[in-house]
N, C-alpha and C positions, 0 to 999 in steps of 0.2 A: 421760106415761111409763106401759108398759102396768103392772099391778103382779105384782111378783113376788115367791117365795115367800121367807122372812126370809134375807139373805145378809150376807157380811162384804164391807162397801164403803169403798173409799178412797177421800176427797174430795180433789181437789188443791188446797188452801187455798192462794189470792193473799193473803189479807190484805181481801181486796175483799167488796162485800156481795153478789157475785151470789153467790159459793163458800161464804160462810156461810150463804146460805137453800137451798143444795142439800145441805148438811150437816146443816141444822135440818129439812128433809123427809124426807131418807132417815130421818132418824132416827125422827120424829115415824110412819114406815109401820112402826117395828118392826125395823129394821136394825140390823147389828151395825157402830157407823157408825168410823171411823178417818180423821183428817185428815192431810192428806201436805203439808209446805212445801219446795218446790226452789226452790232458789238455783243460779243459771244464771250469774251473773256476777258475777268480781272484779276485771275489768281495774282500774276506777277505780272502787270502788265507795265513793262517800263521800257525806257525808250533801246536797254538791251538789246529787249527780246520781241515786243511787240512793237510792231507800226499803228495800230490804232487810230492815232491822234494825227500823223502823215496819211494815212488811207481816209480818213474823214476830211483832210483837207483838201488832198485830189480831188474828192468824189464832188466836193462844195464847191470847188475851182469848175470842173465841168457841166455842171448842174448850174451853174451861174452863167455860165458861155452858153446854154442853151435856153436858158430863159425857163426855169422848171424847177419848182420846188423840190426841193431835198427834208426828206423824214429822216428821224432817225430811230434805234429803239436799241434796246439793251433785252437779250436774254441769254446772259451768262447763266443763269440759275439753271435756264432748261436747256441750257449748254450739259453743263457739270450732268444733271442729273437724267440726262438722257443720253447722254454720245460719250462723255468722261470717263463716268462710275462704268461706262458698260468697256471702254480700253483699255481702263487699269485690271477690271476681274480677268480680262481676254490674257490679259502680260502674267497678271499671278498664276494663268492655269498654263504658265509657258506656249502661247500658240500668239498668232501676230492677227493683230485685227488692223480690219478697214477704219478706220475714223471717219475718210470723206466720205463714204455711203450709207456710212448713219448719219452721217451732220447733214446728208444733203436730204433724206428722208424724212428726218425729225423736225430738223431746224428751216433750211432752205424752203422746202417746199411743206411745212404744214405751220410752225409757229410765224414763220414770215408770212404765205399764202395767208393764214388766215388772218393776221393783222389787219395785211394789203386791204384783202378784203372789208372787214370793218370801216378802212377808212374810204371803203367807194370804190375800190378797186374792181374792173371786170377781169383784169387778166392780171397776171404779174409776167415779170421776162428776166431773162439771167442773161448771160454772156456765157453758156454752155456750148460748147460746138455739140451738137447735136440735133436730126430735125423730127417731126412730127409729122404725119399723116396720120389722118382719119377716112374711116370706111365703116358704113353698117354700125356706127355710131359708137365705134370703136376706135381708141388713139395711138396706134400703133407709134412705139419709138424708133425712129434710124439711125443710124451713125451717120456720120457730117459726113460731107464730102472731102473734108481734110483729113483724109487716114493719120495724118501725123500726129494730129490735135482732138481728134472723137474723144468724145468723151461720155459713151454713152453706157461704159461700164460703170461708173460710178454714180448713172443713174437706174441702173438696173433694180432699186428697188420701188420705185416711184407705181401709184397704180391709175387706176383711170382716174378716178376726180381729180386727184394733183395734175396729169397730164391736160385735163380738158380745160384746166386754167392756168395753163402756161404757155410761153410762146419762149421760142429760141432764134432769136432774129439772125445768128451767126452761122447756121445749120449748113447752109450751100458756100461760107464766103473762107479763101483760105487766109489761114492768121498773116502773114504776110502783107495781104491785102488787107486787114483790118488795121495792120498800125498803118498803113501808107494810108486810110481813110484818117485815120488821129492826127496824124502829121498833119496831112492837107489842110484838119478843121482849125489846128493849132492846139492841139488838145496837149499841154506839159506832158501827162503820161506816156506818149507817144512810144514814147522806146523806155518806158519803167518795168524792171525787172518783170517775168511772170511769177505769181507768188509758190513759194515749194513748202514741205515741213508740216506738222500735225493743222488741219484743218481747222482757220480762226487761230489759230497759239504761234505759230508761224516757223522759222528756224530757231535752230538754239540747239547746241549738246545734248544730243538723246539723251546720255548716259547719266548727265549731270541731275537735266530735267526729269527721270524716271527716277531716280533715287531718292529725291525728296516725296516720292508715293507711297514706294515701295519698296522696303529694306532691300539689299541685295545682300544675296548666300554665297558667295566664293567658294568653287568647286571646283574637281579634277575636270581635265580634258585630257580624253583618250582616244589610242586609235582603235580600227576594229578590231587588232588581238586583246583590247585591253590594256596595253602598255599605257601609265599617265606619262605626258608627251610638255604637258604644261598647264597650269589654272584659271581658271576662267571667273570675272568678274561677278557673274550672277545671269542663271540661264535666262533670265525677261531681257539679255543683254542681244542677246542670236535670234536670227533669223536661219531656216533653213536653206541652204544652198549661200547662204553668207560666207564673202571671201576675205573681206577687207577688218581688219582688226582684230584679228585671233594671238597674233603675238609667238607664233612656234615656229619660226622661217628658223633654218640650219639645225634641223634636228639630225641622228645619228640615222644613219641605214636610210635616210629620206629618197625619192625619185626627183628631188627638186622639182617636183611639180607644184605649184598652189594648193593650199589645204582647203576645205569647205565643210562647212557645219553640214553634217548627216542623221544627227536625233539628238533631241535633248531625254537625257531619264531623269525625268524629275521627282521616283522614287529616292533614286541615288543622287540626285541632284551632279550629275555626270554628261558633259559635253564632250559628244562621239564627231572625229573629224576623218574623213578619208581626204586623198590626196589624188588630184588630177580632175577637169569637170567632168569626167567621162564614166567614174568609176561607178560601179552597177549599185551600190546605195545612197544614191543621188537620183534615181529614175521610180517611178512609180507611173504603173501605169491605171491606176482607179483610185479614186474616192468616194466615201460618203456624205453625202449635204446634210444639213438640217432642213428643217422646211423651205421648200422652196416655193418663191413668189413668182406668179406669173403674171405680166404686166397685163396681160387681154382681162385678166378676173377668171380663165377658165387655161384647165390644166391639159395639154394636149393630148392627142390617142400615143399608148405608149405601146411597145419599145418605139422610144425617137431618133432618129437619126438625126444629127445635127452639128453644129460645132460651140466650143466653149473656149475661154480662157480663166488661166488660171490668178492671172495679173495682168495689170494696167500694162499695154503697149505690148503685149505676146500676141503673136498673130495667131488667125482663127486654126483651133487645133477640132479635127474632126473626131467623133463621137457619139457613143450610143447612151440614151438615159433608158433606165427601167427605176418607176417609182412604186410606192406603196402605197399602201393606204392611207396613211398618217402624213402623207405628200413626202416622204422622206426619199431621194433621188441615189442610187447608184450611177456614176458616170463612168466609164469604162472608152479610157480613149486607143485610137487605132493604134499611135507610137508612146511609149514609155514617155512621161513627161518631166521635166527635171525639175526638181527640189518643191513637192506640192508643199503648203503650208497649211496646216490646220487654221484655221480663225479668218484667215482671208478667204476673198469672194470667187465661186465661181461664176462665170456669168453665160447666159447658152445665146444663139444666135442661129437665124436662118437667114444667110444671104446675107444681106445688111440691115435686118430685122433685129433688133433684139428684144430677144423674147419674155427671160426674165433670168432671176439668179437667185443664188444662197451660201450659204457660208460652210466651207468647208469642215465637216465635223472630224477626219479623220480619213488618211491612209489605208485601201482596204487590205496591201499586202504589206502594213505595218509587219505583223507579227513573222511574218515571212522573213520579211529585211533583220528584223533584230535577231533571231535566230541565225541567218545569215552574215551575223556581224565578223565571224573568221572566215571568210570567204576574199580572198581580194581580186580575184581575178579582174580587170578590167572588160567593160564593154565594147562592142567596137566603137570606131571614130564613127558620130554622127555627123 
């Protein structure tokens, strides 16, 4: 983080030990430091499923060792109605949405920022591995020096004034070294789980917790002759390239390979699985975005050459963008890539730049592949 001159900083304290060593930094440079705790969700908030009331106590345990008042705020409402309603409509039109990149857009960085703000705040600061530079008065995002831990997909849709009022004090430091700084200060969280599970709602039974939304329809699952193979619980249940929980192990005539979800038809309401991770309708090699955001505010000179990912933690896969008018992106990568997903993010990158991203609207050689559905040949081994 570059250093700046003494300011008043809101931390947005999880309760978690990456937001208490960005709390214990700002401080430690001479900041006038202030912690923020938001509660995003009541649906069912019980000691089950949500920590809440454990992550409000962490953050007030740390916030007390530092000498540093702790706020707190509640926006479950602009939870639901912003980042919620938009995951369930994603699940009903069977495609798989980001949650943390809308929670971190909507909520993180505009309903929190601007609170912070009202209450005096110049900056706010999160515990995001990710860092910041600015040039020509421009806030360009990086990836952290933790390859393991970047996390700068998930902020892919952040734009300049959110960026020019935040600070990532973790940006250069590897997590490793951020709990042995907790340890050292005595921070309890020191070694507390990292949080995993829908953004703010936490762990808990996909299947259990998506059925109380949205009815599920129990349908055939077939392979790509068409033969039904076995039933499937309700298509908002799959992901594509999903291996784990299909339920068809010792089918007849099988290669005992692993099955993987290969398309949902959600006219037929029909779960398509081939067998093996290799098989040629499991690879696609283009998509189309919807609007895509570009972090600078200006859209680059196109065809681009550049690289993107399709999911958190896939290394940078190379590729060319050509966009339209309407900002809408064709991405076209150099190797077939495996099991794209309609509703999650792609995200682009130059270097350790990144640039910006959008939501993948669609497969461009969908109709190829379903056409292709009697085809089994295999691909080769990549």
């Amino acid at each position: 983080m570059n250093k700046i001159e003494r300011k008043n900083i809101f931390v947005g304290m999880s309760g978690g030990v990456d937001s208490s060593v960005a709390a214990l930094l700002l401080k430690q440079q001479g900041h006038d430091v202030h912690g923020l705790f938001m509660k995003n969700w009541e649906e069912d908030d019980t000691e089950e499923y949500c920590n809440a009331k454990e992550d409000l106590d962490d953050a007030a345990k740390v916030c007390e060792q530092l000498n540093i008042p702790l706020h707190t705020v509640n926006f479950s409402s602009e939870y639901w109605n912003h980042v919620f309603d938009h995951f369930l409509d994603e699940y009903r039109a069977g495609r798989t949405p980001n949650p943390d990149i809308l929670c971190n857009t909507e909520i993180k960085f505009k309903y929190f920022l601007n609170h912070a703000i009202e209450l005096g705040a110049d900056y706010i600061a999160t515990g995001h591995y990710a860092r910041l530079e600015k040039s020509n008065d421009i806030s360009h995002l990086k990836k952290a020096l933790d390859s393991n831990k970047d996390q700068s997909y998930f902020l892919c849709m952040l734009n300049q004034h959110q960026l020019s009022n935040v600070i990532f004090p973790l940006g250069e430091i590897p997590k490793p070294e951020v709990r042995a700084i907790a340890a050292r200060h005595g921070f309890a969280n020191h070694d507390k789980k990292d949080s995993t599970g829908i953004c703010f709602i936490g762990e808990r039974k996909f299947r259990d917790f998506l059925s109380k939304y949205i009815p599920a329809q129990p349908g055939n699952i077939e392979n790509p002759e068409g033969d039904v193979i076995g039933e499937h619980q309700g298509l908002m249940y799959y992901t594509l390239g999903q291996r784990q929980g299909l339920g068809i192990g010792g089918q007849k005539h099988s290669s005992g390979e692993p099955w993987f979800v290969a398309h949902k038809d959600m006219k037929k309401n029909i779960l398509v699985v081939v067998q093996g991770h290799d098989h040629p309708l499991l690879y696609h090699q283009a998509l189309e975005t919807a609007v895509v955001h570009w972090i600078s505010g200006h859209p680059p000179e196109f065809p681009l050459v550049c690289h993107a990912k399709i999911r958190y933690g896939q290394k940078d896969q190379p590729c060319q963008l050509l966009c339209d008018e309407q900002k809408h992106c064709t991405v076209i990568f150099d190797e077939p890539q495996f099991a794209i997903a309609p509703g999650q993010a792609v995200v682009f990158y130059q270097n350790d730049e990144c640039l910006g991203g959008a939501t993948i609207e669609k497969i461009i050689d969908e109709e190829f592949h379903q056409i292709s559905r009697k085809k089994t040949n295999r691909i080769d081994s990549r």
